[in-house]
TORKOL-4160 file (C-alpha; in steps of 0.2 Angstrom, whole numbers, padded with zeros to 4 digits, m for minus):
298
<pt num="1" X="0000" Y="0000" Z="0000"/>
<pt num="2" X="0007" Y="0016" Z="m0005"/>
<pt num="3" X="0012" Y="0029" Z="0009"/>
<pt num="4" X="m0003" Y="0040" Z="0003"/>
<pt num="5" X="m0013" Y="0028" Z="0014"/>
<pt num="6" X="m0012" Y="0035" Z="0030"/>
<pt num="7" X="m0019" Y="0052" Z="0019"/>
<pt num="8" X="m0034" Y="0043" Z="0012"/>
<pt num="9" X="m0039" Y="0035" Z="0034"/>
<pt num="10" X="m0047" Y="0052" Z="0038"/>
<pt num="11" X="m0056" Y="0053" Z="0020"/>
<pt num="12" X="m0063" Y="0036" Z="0019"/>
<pt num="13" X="m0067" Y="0034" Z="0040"/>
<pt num="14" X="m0083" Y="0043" Z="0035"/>
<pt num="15" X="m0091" Y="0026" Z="0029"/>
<pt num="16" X="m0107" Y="0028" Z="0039"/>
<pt num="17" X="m0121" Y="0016" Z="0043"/>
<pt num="18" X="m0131" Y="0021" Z="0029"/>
<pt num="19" X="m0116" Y="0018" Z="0017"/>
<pt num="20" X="m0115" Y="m0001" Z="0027"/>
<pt num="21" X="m0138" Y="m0002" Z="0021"/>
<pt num="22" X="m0136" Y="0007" Z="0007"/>
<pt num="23" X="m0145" Y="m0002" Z="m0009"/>
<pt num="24" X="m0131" Y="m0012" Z="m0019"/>
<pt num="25" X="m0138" Y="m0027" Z="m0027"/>
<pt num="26" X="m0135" Y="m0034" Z="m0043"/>
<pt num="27" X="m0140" Y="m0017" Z="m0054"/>
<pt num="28" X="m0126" Y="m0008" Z="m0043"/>
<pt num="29" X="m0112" Y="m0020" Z="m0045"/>
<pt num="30" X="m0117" Y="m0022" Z="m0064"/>
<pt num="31" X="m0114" Y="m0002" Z="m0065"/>
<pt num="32" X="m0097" Y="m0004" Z="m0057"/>
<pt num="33" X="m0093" Y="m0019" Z="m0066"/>
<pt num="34" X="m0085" Y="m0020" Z="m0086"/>
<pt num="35" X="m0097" Y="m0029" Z="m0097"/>
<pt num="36" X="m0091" Y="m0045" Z="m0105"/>
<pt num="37" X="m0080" Y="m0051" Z="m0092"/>
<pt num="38" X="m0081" Y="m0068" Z="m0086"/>
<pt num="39" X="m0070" Y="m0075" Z="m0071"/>
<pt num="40" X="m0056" Y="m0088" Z="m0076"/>
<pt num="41" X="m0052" Y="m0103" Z="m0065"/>
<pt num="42" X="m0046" Y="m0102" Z="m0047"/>
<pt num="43" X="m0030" Y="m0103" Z="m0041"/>
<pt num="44" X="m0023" Y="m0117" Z="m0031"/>
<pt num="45" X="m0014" Y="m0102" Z="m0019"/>
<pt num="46" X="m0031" Y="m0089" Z="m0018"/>
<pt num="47" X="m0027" Y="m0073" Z="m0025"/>
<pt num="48" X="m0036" Y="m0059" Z="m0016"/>
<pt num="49" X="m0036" Y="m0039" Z="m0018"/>
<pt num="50" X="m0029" Y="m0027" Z="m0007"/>
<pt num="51" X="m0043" Y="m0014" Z="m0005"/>
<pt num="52" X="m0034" Y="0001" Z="m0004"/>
<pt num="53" X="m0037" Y="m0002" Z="m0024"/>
<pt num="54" X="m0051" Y="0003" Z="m0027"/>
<pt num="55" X="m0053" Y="0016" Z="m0012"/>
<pt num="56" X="m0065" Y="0029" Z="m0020"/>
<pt num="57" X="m0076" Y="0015" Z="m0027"/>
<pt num="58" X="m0078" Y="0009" Z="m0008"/>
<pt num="59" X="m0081" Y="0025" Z="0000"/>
<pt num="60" X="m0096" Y="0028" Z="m0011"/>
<pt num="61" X="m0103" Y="0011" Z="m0010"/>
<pt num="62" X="m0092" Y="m0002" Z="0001"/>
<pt num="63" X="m0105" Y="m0016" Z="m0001"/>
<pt num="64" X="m0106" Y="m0015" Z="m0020"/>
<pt num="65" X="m0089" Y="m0014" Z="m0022"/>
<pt num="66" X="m0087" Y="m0028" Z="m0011"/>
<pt num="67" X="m0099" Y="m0038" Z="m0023"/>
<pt num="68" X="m0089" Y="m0031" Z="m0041"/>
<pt num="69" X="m0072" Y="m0038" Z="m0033"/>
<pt num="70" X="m0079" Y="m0056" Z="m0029"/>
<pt num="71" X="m0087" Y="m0054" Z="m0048"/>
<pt num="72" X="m0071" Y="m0050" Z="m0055"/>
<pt num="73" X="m0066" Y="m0069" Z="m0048"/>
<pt num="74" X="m0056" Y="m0064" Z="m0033"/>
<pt num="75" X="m0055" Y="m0075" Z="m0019"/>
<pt num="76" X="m0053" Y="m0064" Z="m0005"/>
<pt num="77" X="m0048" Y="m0047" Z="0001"/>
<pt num="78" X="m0037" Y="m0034" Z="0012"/>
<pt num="79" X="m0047" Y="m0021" Z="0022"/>
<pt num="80" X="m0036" Y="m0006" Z="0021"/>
<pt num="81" X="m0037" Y="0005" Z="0037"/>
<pt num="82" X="m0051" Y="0014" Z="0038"/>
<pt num="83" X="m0060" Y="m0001" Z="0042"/>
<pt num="84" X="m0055" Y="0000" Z="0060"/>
<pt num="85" X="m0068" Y="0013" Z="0062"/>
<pt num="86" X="m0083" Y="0000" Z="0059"/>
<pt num="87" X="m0093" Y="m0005" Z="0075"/>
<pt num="88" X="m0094" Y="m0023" Z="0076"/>
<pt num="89" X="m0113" Y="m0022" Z="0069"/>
<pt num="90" X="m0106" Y="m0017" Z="0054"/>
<pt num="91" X="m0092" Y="m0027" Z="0055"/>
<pt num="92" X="m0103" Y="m0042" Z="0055"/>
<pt num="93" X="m0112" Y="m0035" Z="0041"/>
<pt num="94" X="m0098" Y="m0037" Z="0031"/>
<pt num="95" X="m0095" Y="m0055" Z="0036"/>
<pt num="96" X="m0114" Y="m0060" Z="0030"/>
<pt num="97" X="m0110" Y="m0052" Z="0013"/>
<pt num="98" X="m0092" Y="m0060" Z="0013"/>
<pt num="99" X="m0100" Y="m0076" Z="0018"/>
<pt num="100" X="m0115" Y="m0075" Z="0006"/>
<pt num="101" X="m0101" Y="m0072" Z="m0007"/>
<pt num="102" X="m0089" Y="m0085" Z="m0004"/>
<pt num="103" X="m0076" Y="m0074" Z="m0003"/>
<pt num="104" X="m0062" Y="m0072" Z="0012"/>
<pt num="105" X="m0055" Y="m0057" Z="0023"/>
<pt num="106" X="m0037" Y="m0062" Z="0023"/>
<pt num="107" X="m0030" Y="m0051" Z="0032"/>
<pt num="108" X="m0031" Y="m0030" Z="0037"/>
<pt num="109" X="m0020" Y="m0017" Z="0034"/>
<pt num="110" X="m0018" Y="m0006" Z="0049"/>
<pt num="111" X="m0010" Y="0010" Z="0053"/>
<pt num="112" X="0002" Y="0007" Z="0067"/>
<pt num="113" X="m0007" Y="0017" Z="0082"/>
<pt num="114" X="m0019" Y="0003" Z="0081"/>
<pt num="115" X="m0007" Y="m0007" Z="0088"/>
<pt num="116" X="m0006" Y="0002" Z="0104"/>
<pt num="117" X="m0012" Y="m0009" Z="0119"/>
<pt num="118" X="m0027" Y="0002" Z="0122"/>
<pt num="119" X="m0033" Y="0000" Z="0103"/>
<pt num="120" X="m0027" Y="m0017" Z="0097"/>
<pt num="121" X="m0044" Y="m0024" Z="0107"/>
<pt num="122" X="m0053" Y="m0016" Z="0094"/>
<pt num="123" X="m0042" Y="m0021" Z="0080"/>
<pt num="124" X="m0044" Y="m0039" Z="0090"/>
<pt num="125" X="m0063" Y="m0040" Z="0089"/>
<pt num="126" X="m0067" Y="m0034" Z="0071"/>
<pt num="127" X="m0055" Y="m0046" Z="0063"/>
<pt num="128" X="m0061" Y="m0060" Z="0072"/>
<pt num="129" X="m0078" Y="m0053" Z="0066"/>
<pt num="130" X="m0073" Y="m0054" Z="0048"/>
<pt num="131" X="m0063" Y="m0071" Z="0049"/>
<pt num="132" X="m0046" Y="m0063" Z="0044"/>
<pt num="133" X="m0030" Y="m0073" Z="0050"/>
<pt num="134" X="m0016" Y="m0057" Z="0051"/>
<pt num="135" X="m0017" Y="m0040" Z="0056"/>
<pt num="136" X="m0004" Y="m0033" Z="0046"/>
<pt num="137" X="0004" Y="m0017" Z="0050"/>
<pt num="138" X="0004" Y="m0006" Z="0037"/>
<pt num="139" X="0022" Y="0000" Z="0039"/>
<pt num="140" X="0027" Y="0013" Z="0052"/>
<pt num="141" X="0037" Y="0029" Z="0051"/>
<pt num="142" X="0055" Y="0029" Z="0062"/>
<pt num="143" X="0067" Y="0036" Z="0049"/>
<pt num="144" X="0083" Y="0029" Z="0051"/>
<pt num="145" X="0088" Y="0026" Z="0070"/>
<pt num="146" X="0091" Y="0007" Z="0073"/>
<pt num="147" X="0085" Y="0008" Z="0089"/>
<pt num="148" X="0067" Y="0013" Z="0082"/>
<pt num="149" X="0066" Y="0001" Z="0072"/>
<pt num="150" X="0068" Y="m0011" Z="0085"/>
<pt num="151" X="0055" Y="m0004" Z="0097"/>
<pt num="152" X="0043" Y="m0007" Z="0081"/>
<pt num="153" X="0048" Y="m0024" Z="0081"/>
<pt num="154" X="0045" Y="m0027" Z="0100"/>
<pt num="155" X="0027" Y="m0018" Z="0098"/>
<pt num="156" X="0024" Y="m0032" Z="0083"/>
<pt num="157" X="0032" Y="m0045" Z="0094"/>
<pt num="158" X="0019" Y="m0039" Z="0111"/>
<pt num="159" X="0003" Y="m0038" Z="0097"/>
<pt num="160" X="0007" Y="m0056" Z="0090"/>
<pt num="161" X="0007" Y="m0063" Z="0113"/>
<pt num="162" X="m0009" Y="m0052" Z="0113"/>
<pt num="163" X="m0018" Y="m0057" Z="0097"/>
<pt num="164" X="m0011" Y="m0076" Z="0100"/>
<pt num="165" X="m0022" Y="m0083" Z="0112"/>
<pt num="166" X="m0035" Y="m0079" Z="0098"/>
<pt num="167" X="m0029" Y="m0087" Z="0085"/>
<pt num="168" X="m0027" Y="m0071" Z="0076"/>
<pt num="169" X="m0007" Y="m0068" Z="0070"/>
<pt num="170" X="0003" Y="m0052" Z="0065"/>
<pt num="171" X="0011" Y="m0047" Z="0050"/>
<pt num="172" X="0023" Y="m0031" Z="0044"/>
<pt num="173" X="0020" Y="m0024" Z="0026"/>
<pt num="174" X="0034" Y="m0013" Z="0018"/>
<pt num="175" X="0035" Y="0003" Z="0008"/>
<pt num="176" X="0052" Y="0011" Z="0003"/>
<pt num="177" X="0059" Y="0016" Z="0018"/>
<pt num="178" X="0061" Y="m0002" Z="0025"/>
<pt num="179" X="0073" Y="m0006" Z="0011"/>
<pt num="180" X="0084" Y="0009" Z="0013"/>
<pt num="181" X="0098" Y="0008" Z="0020"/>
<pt num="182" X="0100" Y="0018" Z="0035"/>
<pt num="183" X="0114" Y="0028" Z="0041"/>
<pt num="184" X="0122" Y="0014" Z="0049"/>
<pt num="185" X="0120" Y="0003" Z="0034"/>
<pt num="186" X="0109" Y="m0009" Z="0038"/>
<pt num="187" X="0089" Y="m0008" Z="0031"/>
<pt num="188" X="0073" Y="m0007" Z="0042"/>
<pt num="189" X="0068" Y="m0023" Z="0036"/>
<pt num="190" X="0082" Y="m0032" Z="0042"/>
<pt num="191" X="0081" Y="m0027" Z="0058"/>
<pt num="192" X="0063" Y="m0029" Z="0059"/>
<pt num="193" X="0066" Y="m0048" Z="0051"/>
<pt num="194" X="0078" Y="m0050" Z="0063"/>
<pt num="195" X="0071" Y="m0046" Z="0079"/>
<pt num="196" X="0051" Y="m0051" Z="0076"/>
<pt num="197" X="0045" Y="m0070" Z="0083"/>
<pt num="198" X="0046" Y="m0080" Z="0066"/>
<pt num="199" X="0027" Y="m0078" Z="0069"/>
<pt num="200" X="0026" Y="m0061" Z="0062"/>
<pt num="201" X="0022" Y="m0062" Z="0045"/>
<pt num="202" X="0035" Y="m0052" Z="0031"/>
<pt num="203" X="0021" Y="m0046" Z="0020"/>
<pt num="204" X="0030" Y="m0041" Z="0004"/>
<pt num="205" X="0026" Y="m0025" Z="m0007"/>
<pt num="206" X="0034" Y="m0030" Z="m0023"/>
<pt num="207" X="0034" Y="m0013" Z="m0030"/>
<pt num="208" X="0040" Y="0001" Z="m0014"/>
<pt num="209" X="0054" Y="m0017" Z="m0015"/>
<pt num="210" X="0060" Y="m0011" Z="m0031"/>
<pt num="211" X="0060" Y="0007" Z="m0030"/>
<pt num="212" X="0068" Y="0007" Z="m0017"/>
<pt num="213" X="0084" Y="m0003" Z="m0026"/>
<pt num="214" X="0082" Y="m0020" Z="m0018"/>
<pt num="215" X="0078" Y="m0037" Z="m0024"/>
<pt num="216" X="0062" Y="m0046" Z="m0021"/>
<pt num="217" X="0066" Y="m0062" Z="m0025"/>
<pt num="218" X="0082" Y="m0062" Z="m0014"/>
<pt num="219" X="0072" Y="m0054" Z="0000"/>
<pt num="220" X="0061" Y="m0070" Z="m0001"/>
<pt num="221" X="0074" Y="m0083" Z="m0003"/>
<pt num="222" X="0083" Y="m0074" Z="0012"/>
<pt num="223" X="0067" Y="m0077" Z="0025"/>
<pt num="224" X="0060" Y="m0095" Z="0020"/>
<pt num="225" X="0041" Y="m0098" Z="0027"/>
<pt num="226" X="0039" Y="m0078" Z="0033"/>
<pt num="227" X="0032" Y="m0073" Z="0017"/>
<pt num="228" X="0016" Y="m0078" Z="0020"/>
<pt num="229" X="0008" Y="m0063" Z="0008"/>
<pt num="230" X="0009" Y="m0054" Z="m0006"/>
<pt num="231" X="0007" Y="m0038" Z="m0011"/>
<pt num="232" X="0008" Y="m0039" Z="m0031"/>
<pt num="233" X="0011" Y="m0023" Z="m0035"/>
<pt num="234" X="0018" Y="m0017" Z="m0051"/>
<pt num="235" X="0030" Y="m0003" Z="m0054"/>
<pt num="236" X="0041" Y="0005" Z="m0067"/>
<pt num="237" X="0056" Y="0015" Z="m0066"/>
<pt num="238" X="0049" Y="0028" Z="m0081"/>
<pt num="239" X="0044" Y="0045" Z="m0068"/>
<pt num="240" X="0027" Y="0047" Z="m0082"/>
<pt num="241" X="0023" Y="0029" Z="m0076"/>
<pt num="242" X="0027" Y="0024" Z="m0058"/>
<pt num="243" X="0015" Y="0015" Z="m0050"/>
<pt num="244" X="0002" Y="0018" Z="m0063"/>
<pt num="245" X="0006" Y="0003" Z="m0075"/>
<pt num="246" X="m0007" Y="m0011" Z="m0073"/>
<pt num="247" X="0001" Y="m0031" Z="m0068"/>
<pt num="248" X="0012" Y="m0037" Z="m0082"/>
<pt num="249" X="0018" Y="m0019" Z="m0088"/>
<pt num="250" X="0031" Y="m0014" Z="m0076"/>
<pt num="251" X="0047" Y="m0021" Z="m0071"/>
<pt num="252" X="0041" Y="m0036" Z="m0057"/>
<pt num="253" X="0049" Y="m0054" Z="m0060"/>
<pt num="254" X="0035" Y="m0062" Z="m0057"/>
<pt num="255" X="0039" Y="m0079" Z="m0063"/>
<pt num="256" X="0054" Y="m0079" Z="m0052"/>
<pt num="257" X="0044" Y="m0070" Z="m0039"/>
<pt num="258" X="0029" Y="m0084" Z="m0037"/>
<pt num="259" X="0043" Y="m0098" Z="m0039"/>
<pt num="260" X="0053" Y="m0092" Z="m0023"/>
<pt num="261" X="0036" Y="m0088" Z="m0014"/>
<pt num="262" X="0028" Y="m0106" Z="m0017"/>
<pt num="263" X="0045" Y="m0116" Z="m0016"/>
<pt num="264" X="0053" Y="m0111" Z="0002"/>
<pt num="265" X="0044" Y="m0092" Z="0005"/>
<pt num="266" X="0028" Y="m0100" Z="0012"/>
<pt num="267" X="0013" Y="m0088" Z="0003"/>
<pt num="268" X="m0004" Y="m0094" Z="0009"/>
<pt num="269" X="m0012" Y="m0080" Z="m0001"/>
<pt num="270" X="m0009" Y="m0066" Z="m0012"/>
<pt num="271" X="m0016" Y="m0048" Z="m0015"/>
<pt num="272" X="m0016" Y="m0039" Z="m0030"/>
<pt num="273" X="m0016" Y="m0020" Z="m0030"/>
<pt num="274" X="m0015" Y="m0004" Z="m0040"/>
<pt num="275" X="m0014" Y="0013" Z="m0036"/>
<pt num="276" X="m0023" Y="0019" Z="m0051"/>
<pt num="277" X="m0022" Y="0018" Z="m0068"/>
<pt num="278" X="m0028" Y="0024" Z="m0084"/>
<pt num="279" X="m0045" Y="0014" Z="m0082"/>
<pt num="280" X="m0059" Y="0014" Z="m0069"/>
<pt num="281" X="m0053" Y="0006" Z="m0052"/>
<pt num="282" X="m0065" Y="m0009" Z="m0054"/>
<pt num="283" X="m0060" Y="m0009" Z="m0074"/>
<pt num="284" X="m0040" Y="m0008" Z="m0067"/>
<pt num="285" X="m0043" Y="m0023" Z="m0055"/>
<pt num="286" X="m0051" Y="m0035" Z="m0066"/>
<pt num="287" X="m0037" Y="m0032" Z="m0081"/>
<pt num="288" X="m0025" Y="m0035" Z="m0068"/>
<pt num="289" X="m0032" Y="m0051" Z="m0061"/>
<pt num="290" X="m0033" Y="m0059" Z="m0080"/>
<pt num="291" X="m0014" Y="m0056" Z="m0081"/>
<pt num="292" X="m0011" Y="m0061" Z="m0064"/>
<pt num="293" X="m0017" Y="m0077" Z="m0068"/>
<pt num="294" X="m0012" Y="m0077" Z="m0085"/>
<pt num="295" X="0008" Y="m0073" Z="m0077"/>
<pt num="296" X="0006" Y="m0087" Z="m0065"/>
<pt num="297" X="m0002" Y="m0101" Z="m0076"/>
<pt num="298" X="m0021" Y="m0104" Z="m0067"/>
């Protein structure tokens, strides 16, 4: 998830009850949906989208949207941050549509205030609500400093003995600044794979990976069975394209990439997303589902 997330909480934290009842059936997801498409086979490793992709679609109508991504053939989802604002009604909500759907809540994306002690209980009860397995934190903000970095890693490690006893686990998603080498040398993520229970999941942002000058597929290989997710994000080094180019037209490995994560990386599950492109959102996440599979041979 890109860095503009933490922007977008205060925008989107305005889902309301009446966006939760608000009438979505079958007319509403066809008007978000491209005509003509039909889903292709599953994949034996479930492919699900991160939500944050389609972030103005859900703040007008989070159940429709809900409905186009299970009708685009995804098989599960990433709530982004803003979800931590639901009360567990609406939480549950939710579930009954997910449920009715066949589709799975993975995981959450959560920013990293929601892992204090005093707000991981909620955190706690509406992923149990929704039937996600990690409450991932999406990336934290402690520049350079070693030291920092390793009081991130005891807050994961504390929310993992918290979340434990639930059966609810933790993970850590990258942006840039994790693979930057800080004054000292050493990057953020190596200090957090090295001082988090082997219990926290690594989840991997292939594209902040590679703009920031590291190697993804080394990164994987490097931390057998912590890269439990995916986030199969495309990027290009052209500055007119960036993050904008859908899967398949930037610069990923992705055959490599899926090899090291199914032989030795231990994916249970990945998440497409997209920060926008030159199509709709719902338009942008069906095209790069198609050559998602398409890359991966399902």
């Amino acid at each position: 998830m890109s860095t503009a997330m933490t922007a977008h909480t205060d925008t989107h934290s305005c889902l309301t009850r009446r966006s939760f009842l608000a009438a979505s059936g079958a007319a509403a997801t066809a008007a978000l949906f491209p005509r003509g498409f039909t889903a292709r086979a599953a994949s034996p490793i479930p492919v699900g989208l991160e939500m944050y992709s389609v972030r103005n679609t859900l703040g007008k109508d989070l159940p429709g949207t809900v409905r186009a991504v299970a009708a685009a053939g995804y098989q599960g989802l990433e709530f982004y941050a803003p979800y931590y604002e639901w009360t567990p009604n609406q939480a549950k909500e939710i579930r009954k549509l997910l449920d009715d759907l066949g589709v799975r809540c993975f995981s959450t994306h959560n920013d990293s205030g929601y892992f204090a002690p005093e707000k991981l209980f909620h955190a706690r009860e509406l992923n149990l609500i929704l039937g996600s397995n990690y409450v991932v934190m999406a990336s934290s903000h402690e520049g350079s400093a070693a030291d920092a970095w390793k009081r991130v890693a005891e807050v994961l490690n504390d929310a993992g003995h918290r979340l434990g006893t639930d059966g609810l686990k933790v993970g850590y998603h990258n942006h840039q600044t994790e693979f930057r080498r800080g004054d000292d040398g050493v990057r953020p993520m190596d200090i957090l794979a090295s001082n988090t229970d082997s219990s926290v999941m690594l989840q991997l942002d292939v594209g902040t990976c590679l703009e920031a000058g590291s190697d993804p597929v080394a990164w994987i290989k490097a931390h057998p069975g912590r890269i439990r997710s995916m986030h199969c994000k495309e990027w290009s080094p052209d500055p007119a394209k960036g993050y904008s180019v859908l899967f398949g037209e930037g610069v990923a490995p992705w055959k490599p990439l899926f090899e090291a994560a199914e032989n030795g990386g231990g994916i249970e599950y990945y998440l497409v997303e997209q920060e926008g492109s030159r199509f709709s959102e719902i338009e942008t996440a069906q095209k790069c589902l198609a050559s998602f599979r398409a890359a991966h041979g399902t």
